[in-house]
N, C-alpha and C positions, 0 to 999 in steps of 0.2 A: 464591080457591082453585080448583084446576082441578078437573073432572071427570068420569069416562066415564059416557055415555051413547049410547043408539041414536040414529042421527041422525034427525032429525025433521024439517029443511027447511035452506033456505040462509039467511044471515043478510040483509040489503037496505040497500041503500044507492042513492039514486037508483032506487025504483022495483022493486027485486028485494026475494024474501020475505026473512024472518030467521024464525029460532029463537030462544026463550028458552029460558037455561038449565034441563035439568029434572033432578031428583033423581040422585044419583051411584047408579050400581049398585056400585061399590068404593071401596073410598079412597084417594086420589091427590090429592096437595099439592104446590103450584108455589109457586117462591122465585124472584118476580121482579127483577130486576137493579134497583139501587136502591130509593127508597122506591114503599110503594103504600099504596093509597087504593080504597074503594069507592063511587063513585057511583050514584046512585040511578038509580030505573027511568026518571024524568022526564028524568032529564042522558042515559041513552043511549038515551033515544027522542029528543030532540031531536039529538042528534048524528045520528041517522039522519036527520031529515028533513033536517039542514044537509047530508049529505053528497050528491052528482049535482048541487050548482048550478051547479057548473062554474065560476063567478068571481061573485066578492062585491067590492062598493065601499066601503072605511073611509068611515065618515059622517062623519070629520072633514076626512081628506084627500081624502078623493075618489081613491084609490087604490087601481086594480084588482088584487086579490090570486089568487092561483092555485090551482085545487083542489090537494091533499094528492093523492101520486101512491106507490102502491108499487113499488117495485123488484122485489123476491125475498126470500127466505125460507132458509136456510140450518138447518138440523138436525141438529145432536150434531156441529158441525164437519165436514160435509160425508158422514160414516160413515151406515152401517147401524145401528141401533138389536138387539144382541142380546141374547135374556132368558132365561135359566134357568129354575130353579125356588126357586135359595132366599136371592136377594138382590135388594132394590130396583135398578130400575136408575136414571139418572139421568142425565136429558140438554138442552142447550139450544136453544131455537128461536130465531134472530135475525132479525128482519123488517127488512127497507130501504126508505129511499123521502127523500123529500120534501117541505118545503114552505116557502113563503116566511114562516112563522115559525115553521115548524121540528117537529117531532110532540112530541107529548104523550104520548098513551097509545095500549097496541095490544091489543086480544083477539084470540086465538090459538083456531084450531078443527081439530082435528086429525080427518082421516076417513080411515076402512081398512074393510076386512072385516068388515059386522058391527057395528058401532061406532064412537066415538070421543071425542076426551079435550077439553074444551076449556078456555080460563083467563078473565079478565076484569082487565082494568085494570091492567096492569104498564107502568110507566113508564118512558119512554125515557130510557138511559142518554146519548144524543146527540141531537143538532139533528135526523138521521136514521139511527139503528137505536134496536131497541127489542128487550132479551132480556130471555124467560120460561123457569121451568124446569119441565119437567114430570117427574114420577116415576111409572113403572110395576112392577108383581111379577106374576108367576104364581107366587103360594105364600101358604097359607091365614097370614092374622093370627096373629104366636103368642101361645098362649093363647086364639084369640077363631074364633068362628063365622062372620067378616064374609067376606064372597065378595068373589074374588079379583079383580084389574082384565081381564086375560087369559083368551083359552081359543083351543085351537087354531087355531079358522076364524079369531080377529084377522088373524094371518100373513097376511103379504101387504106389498103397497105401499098406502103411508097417501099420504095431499094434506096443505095446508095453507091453510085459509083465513085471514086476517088481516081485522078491520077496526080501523084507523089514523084515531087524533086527531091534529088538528095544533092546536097552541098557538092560534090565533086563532078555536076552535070548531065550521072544517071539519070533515067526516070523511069517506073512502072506503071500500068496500067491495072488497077482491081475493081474487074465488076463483080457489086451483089456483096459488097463487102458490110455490108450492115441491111436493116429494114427497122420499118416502126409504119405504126398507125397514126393516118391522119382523118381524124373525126369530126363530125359536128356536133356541138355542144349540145344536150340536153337539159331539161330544168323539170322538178317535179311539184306537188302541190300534195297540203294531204289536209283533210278539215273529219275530227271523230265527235260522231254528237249523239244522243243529248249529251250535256255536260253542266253538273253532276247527273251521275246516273244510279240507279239501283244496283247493288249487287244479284247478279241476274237476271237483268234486262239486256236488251240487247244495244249493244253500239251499232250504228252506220256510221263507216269509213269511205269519204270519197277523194278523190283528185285527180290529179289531170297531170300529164304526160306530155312535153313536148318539146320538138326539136328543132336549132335553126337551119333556117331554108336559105342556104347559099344563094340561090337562084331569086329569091323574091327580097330576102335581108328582112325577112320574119322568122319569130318560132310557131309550129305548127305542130296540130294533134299528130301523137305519133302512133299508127293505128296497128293492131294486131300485136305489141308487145308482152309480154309475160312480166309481170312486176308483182317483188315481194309485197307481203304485210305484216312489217313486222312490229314487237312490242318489247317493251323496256320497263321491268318493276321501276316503281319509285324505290330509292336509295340503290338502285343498279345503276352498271354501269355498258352490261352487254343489252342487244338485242338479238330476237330470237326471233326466224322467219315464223308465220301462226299462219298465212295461206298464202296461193298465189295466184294473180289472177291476172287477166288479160284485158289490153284496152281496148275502148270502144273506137267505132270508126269517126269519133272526131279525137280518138287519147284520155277519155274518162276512164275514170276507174272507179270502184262503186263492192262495196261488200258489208256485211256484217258480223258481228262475231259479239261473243255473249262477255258481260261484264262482270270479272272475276275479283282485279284488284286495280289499286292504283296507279297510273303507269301511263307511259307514252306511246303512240300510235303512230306509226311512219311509214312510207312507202319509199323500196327501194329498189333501182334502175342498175343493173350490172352492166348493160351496153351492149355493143354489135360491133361487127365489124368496118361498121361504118359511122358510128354513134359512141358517145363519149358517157361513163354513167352517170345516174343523179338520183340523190336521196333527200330526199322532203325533210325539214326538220320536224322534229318529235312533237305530237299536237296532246296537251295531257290531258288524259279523262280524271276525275274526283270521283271513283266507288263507294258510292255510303252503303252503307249494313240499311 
């Protein structure tokens, strides 16, 4: 079962420190690809010292074999990870690599802001990739008292450490072998009026901006952002930024611009580094002559 927790050190292989698992501050549960299994604290201590030998000889062959090697690390299919406030979200880690008899098992150590998630013993669905799943919320247990996996400061870019069994008892250690973003969800609002308008009257475009509060399990104005405005002829199918403009300090947004033709009106949210984007759907103005 995965975990979050504060980080407490690096894990070791060849010579570098590790962390053991400690107590979950939330509840988060990973559904590893295929079957899994828990081995004891003796099997992954000794995995740790089998791992940094660099090449081992079969005592029957006398055949020198190759340390276990990772590749990379891939996360929720390449995306950003974004999270609300009032649904689990869920997503996969795939670690890559090598070896001359192929991986076994991989634990996953997920680090960000603050904290982070880690799993234990998910089995490789191939010779070489191994997927884990992990599940996170920002939004209290229903029904229950139990604290939440999320809070603001998480936000941020997370790493991925792995360390990787390989069938013949090797094992590695690879920090930093992947990263990705994990954001809080945005949502945007757009309303263009009058509506019908004159050709050459002016439209007001307003809406509003905001994003969920890990910490409260609300969406709130998001203040000081820069967001498109953009417009989309009728029978198009692009849109084309026309200004851009900044939100107020409760996340308004507020402009005008002169009516030319028929068309949709939308504001669009590209994101941060902590914030996930969002774009308003298209609110259509009628320009009559």
């Amino acid at each position: 079962m995965s975990r979050f927790a504060e980080p407490t050190g690096d894990r070791q292989a060849g010579g570098r420190e590790t962390s053991s698992p400690v107590p979950a501050v939330g509840g988060l549960s990973r559904r590893p690809a295929g079957s899994t299994t828990r081995r004891g604290a003796v099997v992954g201590a000794v995995a740790v010292l089998l791992a940094g030998v660099g090449a081992s000889a079969d005592a029957a062959s006398g055949t020198v074999l190759s340390e276990p090697v990772v590749t990379g690390a891939v996360v929720n299919s390449g995306h950003d990870v974004i999270v609300g406030i009032t649904r689990n979200v869920v997503f996969p880690v795939t670690v890559t690599g090598s070896d001359d008899s192929g991986l076994s098992f991989v634990d996953v150590d997920l680090k960000g802001p603050h904290g982070g998630f880690y799993t234990t013993d998910a089995f490789c669905e191939t010779a070489t990739a191994c997927t884990t799943t992990f599940t996170v919320n920002a939004h209290p247990a229903p029904g229950g008292d139990d604290p939440v996996d999320l809070a603001n400061a998480n936000a941020g870019t997370w790493s991925v450490d792995a360390l990787a069994d390989a069938n013949d008892g090797d094992s590695v250690f690879a920090p930093g072998v992947g990263s990705f973003g994990l954001k809080r969800a945005a949502r945007l609002t757009v309303d263009a009026a009058p509506e019908p308008v004159a050709k050459g009257a002016r439209i007001t475009v307003t809406g509003k901006l905001v994003r969920a509060n890990w910490d409260t399990y609300r969406y709130a104005g998001y203040v000081g952002r820069a967001v498109k405005l953009q417009f989309r002829p009728k029978g198009s199918s692009t849109y084309t930024t026309v200004a851009t403009v900044k939100t107020s300090s409760t996340g308004t947004l507020r402009t005008t611009v002169k009516a030319v033709k028929d068309g949709y009106w939308r504001w669009n949210f590209t994101g941060t580094a902590t914030t996930g984007p969002a774009k308003a759907p298209g609110d259509y103005v009628d320009v009559r002559p």
